[in-house]
C-alpha positions in Angstrom: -26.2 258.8 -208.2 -26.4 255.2 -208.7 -24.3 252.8 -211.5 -27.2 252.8 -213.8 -28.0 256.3 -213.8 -24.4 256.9 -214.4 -23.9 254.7 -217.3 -26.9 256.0 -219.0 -25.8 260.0 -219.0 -22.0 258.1 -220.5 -24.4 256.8 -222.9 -26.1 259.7 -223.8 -23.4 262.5 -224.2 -21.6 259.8 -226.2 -23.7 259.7 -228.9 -24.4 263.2 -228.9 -20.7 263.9 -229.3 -20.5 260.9 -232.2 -23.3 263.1 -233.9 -21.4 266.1 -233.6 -18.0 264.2 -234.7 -19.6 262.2 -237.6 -21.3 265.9 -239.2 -17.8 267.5 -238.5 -16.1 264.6 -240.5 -18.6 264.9 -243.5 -18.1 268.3 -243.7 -14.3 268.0 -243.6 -14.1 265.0 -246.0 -16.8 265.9 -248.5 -15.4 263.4 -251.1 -18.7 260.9 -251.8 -16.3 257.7 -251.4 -15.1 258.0 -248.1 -18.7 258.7 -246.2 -19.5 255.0 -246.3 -15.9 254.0 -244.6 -16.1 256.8 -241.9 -20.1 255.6 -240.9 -18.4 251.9 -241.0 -16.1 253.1 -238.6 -18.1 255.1 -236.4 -20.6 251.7 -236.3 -18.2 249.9 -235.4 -16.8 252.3 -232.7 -20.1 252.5 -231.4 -20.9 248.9 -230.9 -17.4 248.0 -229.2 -18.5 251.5 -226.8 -22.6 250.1 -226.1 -20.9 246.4 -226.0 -18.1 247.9 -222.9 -20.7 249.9 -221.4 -23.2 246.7 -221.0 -20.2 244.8 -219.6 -19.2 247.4 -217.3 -23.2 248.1 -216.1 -23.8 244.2 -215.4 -20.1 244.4 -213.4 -20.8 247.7 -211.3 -24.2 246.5 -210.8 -23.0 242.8 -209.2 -20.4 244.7 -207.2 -23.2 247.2 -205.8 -25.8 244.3 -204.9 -23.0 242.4 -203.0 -22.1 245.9 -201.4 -26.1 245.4 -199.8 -25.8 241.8 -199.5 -25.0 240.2 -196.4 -22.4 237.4 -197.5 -23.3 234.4 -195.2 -27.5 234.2 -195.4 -27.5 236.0 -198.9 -29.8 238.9 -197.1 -30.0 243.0 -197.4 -27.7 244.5 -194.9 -27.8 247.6 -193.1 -26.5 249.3 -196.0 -29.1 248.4 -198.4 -31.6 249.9 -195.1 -29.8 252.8 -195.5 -29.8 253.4 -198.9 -33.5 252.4 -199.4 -34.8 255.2 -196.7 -33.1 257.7 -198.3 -35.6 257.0 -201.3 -38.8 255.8 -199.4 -41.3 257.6 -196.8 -40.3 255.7 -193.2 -44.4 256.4 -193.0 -45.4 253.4 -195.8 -43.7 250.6 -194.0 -44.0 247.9 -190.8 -40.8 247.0 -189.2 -40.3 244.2 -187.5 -37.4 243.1 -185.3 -36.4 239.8 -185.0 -33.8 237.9 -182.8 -32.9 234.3 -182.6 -33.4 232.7 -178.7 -29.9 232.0 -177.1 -28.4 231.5 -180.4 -25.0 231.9 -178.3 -26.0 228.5 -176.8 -25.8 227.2 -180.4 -22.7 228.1 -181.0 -21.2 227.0 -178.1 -22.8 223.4 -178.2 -22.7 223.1 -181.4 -19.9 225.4 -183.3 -20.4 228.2 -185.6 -21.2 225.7 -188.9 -23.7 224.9 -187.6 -25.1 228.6 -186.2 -24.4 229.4 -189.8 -26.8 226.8 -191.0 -29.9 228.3 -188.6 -28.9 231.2 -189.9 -29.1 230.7 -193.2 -32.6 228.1 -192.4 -33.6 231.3 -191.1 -33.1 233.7 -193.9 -34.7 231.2 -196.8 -37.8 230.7 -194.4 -38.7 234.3 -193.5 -38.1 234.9 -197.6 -40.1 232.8 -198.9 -43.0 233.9 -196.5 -42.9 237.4 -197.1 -44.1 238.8 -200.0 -41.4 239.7 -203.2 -39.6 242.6 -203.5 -42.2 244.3 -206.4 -44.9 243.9 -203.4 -42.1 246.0 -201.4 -41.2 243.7 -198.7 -37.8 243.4 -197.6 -35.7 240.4 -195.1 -32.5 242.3 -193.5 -29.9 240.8 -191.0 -28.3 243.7 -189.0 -25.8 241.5 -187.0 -25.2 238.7 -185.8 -28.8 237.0 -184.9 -30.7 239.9 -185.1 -32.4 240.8 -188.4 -35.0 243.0 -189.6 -38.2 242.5 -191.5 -39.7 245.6 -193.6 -43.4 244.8 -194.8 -45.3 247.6 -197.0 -48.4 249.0 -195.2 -49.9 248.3 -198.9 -50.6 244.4 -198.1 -51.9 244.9 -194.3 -54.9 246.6 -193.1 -54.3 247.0 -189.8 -51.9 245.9 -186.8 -54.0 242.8 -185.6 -53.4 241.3 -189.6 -49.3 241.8 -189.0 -49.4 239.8 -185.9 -51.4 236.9 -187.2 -48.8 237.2 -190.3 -45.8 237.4 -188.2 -47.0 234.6 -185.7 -47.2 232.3 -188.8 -43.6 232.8 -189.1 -42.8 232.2 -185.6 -44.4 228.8 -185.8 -42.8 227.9 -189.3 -39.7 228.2 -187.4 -40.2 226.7 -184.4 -41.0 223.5 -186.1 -37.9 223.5 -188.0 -36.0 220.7 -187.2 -32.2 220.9 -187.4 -29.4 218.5 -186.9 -26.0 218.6 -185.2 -22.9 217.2 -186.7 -23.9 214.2 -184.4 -27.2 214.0 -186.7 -28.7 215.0 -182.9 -32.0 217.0 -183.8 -32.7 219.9 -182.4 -35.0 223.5 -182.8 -34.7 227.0 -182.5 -37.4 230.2 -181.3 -37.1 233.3 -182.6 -38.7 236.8 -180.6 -40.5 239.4 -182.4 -41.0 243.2 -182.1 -43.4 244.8 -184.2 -43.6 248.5 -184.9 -46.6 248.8 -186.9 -45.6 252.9 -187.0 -49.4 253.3 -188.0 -48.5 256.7 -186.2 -46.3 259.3 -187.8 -42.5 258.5 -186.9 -40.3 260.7 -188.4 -37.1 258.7 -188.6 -36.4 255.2 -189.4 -34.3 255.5 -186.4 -37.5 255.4 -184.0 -38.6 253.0 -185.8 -36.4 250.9 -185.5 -36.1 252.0 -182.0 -39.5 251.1 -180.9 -39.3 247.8 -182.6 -36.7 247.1 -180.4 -38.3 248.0 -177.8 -41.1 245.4 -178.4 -38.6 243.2 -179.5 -36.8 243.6 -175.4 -40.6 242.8 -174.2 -40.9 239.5 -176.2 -37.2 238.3 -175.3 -38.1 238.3 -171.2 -40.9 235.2 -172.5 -38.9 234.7 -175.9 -40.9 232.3 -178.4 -43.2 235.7 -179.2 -44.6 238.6 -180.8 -45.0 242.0 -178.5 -46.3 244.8 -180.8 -45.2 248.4 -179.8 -47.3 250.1 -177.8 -46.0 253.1 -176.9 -48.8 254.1 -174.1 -47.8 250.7 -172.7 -44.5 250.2 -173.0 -43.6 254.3 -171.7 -46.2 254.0 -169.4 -45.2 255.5 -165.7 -44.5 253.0 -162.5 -47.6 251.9 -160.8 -48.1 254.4 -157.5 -48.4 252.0 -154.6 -52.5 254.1 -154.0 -52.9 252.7 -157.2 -51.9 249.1 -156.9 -53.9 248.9 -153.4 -56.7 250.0 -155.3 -56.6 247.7 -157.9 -56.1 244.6 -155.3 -59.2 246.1 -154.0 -61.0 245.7 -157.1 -60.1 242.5 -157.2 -58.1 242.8 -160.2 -55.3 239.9 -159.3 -55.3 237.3 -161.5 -52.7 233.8 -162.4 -51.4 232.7 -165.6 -50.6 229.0 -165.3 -48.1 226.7 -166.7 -48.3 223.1 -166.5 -45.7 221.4 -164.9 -45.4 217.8 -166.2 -43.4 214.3 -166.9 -40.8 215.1 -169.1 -41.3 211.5 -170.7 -45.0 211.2 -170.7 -46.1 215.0 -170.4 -48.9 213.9 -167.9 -49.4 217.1 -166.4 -48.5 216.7 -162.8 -49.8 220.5 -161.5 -49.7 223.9 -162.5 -47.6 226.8 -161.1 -49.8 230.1 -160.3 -48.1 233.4 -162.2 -49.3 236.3 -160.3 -50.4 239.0 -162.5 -52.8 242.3 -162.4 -55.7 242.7 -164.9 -57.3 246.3 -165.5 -59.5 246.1 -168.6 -57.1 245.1 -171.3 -53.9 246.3 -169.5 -51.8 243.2 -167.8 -49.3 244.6 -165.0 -46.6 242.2 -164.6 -45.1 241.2 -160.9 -41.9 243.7 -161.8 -44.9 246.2 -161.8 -46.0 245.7 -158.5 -44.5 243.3 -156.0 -41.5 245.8 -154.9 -44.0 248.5 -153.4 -45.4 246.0 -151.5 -43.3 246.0 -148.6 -45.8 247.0 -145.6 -47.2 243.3 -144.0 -50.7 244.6 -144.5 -50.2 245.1 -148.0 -48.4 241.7 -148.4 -51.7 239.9 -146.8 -54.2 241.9 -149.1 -52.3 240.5 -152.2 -52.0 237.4 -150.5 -55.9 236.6 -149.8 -56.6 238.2 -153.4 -54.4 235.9 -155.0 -55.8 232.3 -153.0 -59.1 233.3 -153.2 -58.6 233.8 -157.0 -56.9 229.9 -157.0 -59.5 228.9 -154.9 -62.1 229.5 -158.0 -60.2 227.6 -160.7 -59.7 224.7 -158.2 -64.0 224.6 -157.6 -64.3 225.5 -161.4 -61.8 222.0 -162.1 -62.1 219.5 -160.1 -59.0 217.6 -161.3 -56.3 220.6 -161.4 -53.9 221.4 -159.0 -52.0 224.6 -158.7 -48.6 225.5 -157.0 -48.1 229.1 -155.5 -44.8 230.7 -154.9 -44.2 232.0 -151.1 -41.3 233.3 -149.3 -40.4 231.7 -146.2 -40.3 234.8 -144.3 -44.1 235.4 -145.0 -44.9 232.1 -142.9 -44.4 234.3 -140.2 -46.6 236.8 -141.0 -49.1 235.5 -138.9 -52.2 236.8 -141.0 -51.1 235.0 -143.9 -50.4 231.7 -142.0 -53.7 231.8 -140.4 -55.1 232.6 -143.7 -53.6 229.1 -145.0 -54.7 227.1 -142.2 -58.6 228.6 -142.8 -58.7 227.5 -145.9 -57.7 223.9 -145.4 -60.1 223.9 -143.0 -63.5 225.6 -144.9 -62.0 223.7 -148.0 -61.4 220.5 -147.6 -61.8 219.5 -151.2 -58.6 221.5 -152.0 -56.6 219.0 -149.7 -53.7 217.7 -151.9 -54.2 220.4 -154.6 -52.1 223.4 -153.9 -48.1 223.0 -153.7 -46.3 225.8 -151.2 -43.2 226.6 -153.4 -41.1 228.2 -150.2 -37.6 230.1 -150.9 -35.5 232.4 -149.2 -34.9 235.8 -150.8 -33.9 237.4 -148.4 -30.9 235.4 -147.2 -32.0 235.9 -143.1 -30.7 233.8 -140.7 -33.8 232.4 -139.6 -35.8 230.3 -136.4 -35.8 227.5 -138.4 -37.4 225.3 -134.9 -40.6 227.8 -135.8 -40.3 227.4 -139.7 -40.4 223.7 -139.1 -43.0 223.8 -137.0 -44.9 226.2 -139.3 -43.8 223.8 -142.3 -45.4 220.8 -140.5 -48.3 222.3 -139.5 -49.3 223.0 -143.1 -48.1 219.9 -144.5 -50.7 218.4 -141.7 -53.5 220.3 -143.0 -53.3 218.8 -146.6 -51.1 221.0 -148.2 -47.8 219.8 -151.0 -44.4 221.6 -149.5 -41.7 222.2 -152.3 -38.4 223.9 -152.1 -38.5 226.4 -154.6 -34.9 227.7 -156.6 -32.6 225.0 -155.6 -29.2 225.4 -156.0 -27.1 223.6 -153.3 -26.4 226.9 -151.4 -26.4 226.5 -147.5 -29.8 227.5 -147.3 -31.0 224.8 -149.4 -29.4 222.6 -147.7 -30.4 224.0 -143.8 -33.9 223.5 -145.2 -33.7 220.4 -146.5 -32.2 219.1 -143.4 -36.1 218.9 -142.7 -36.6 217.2 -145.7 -39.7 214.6 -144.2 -42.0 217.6 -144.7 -40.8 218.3 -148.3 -42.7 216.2 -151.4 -40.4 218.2 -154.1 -37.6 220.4 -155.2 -37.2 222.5 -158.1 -34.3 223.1 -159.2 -32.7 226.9 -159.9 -33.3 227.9 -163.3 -30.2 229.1 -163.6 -28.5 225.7 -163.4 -31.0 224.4 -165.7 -29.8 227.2 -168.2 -26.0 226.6 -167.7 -27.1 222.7 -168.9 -27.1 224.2 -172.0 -23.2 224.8 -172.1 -20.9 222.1 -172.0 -18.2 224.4 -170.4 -19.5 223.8 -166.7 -19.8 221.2 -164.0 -23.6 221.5 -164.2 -24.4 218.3 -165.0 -22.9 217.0 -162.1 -24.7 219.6 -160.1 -27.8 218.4 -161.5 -26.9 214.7 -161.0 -26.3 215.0 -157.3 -29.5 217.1 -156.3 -30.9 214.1 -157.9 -29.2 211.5 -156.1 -30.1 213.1 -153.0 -34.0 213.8 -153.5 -34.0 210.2 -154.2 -32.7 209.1 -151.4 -34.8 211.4 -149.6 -38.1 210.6 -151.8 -38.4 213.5 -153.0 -39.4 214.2 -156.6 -37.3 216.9 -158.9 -38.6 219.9 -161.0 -36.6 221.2 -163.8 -38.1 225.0 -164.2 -37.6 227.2 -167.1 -36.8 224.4 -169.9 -36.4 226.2 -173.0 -35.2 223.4 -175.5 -35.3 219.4 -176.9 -31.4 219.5 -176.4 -32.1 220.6 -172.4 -35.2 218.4 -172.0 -33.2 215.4 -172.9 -30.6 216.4 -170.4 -32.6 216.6 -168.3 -34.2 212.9 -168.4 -31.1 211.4 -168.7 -30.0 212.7 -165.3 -33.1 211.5 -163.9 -35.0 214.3 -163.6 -38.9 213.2 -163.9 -41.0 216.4 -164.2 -40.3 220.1 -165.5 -41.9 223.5 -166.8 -40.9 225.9 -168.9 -41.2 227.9 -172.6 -40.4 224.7 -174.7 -42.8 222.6 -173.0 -45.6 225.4 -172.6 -46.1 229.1 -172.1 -48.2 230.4 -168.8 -51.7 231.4 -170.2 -54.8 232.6 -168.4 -57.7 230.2 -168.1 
């Protein structure tokens, strides 16, 4: 039972027993004269009772709101989450989960005052853009950067309406500009996972559940909405019959993202994504690539995905692509051959497609036939980059053939660990640098996910980079 409910019964059996005492006391004390003193007294008892009971309402009424308030961003908390679903069907409302992109990094650059401003940045923008409280809509932090948005079914139609609502968020934010105590600016993304629960769910714990769920799927691109799909996101692994057949049906596809000067954002080419289209199902490369491990299989995927590149380089005369290999499938001798075809029957790709080569394997490898390979294929027109840099010894063995290299990218994990200042990864950064230059070599920064990183990043003298902050991969 809550404060208010309480206070009212206090209320109510008080005056009933005043009633009671007053007709007792008139009964007792039937001389005329002393029935206008005893209701004096009783009014007056009664007033200094409704006057303590008021007080002591508005007081256990503050102390429960700040019992469902989070302190710092001002908030519901879990609490209130819990309370409110004990009262409410589960069934009438859209949860969305919401999480702050490397906030930690925040924190660590720039100390917790000013993690505690986002934070707070945060809460007054995603309250003011839902709708109020008497629409039913309700802004929840649950910990730390992770909050919680519940929206009433009442003011959306269907799940395509949330998204478009919830992306209008996402953008609000994103163009926030904060500053550090240096008066450095700076901006934050936020991820998404909608549970539109347009399905009966018969717990707020799955839903909440599959929000986060979504939410996981939107944090591996971050800066995005995923809605819950549960025939999606539960759906079985892919059976190798059935990814053969779909590369078959010609159902490989790329999403590219433009890889460009980090002062001038000329676009300098695009790196190919692999992915797998079926109808309006996208399979990702975790979906597929691992159960490809026969050669044969390797080369139909291979063909599928240059001929598909092939297209959007006739289709565009001025774009460019890069396409990931590893250096062990340069001696698969199908696929080599297949590279060496098409600089021949298309000679107006010449200068178009960048080989991004790495090693995942670690091998020990002929590296008098990979040269020779590497040179061959750099005579026929095509851009040689080494892909994942990151000073190991491989990097370096392959470099020691650096004539037949135009580029190296460097390892998105050093370009994340920029982000801290309690490394050695800006000197890291600064030699690779150093030595492409001196070897003529240009430098790729991949996966660039901030202003703070992208400025690092020129002022080490990196020219070009890719990643989330300057542009998501999309399918053209």
């Amino acid at each position: 039972m809550n404060t208010y409910k309480r206070n009212q019964i206090i209320i109510f059996w008080h005056g009933i027993i005043t009633i009671l005492f007053l007709s007792y006391l008139c009964f007792y004390f039937s001389h005329e004269k002393m029935i206008p003193y005893m209701f004096a007294i009783i009014i007056l008892l009664e007033i200094s009772f409704l006057i303590f009971s008021l007080k002591s309402e508005k007081r256990n009424s503050s102390i429960y709101k700040k019992s469902i308030t989070d302190f710092l961003t001002g908030a519901y908390n879990r609490d209130f989450l819990d309370s409110f679903f004990k009262k409410h069907d589960v069934n009438d409302y859209i949860f969305v989960m919401i999480d702050i992109d490397h906030f930690k990094i925040v924190n660590d650059d720039y100390g917790h005052n000013i993690g505690d401003v986002v934070l707070k940045k945060l809460t007054s923008t995603i309250q003011s853009s839902i709708r109020t409280e008497k629409e039913k809509d309700y802004f929840i932090r649950l910990g730390g950067e992770e909050f919680l948005i519940v929206l009433s079914k009442n003011n959306f139609i269907e799940a395509s309406s949330v998204i478009s609502f919830i992306e209008r968020i996402r953008k609000i934010i994103k163009n926030i500009e904060f500053r550090n105590e240096k008066n450095e600016p700076f901006n934050i993304t936020v991820s998404f996972g909608v549970n539109t629960t347009y399905d009966f769910v018969e717990s707020v714990e799955k839903a909440l559940l599959s929000a986060d769920i979504a939410l996981y799927r939107a944090k591996l691109t971050r800066d995005s909405v995923v809605l819950f799909n549960e025939k999606k996101m539960n759906r079985p692994k892919l059976e190798l019959e059935n990814i053969l057949s779909m590369i078959q049906s010609r159902f490989v596809i790329s999403f590219y993202q433009p890889v460009v000067n980090l002062k001038t954002n000329v676009v300098k080419n695009n790196e190919a994504f692999i992915r797998m289209k079926n109808g309006e199902e996208m399979f990702y490369p975790s979906d597929f690539l691992n159960s490809l491990q026969k050669n044969e299989d390797k080369i139909l995927i291979f063909k599928d995905l240059m001929d598909y590149n092939l297209d959007r380089l006739s289709e565009k005369p001025g774009f460019k692509v890069s396409i990931n290999m590893e250096i062990n499938e340069l001696f698969i001798d199908s696929i080599f051959e297949h590279l060496l075809l098409i600089a021949i029957t298309h000679q107006n790709v010449k200068g178009r497609i960048t080989l991004e080569v790495k090693n995942t394997d670690n091998e020990i490898l002929d590296f008098k036939e990979l040269s020779k390979k590497l040179s061959k294929l750099k005579e026929n027109g095509y851009i040689l980059s080494v892909d994942n840099f990151s000073m190991s010894s491989f990097d370096f063995l392959l470099l020691s053939y650096s004539e037949l290299f135009n580029e190296v990218k460097i390892s998105s994990f050093l370009v994340k660990s920029l982000a801290s200042r309690r490394n050695n990864t800006r000197n890291i950064i600064k030699y690779i640098v150093m030595f492409a230059k001196e070897h003529d070599l240009d430098v790729v920064a991949t996966q660039i996910e901030s202003e703070k990183v992208k400025n690092e990043l020129i002022e080490l003298g990196v020219i070009y980079g890719q990643g989330y902050y300057i542009e998501k991969p999309e399918e053209i």
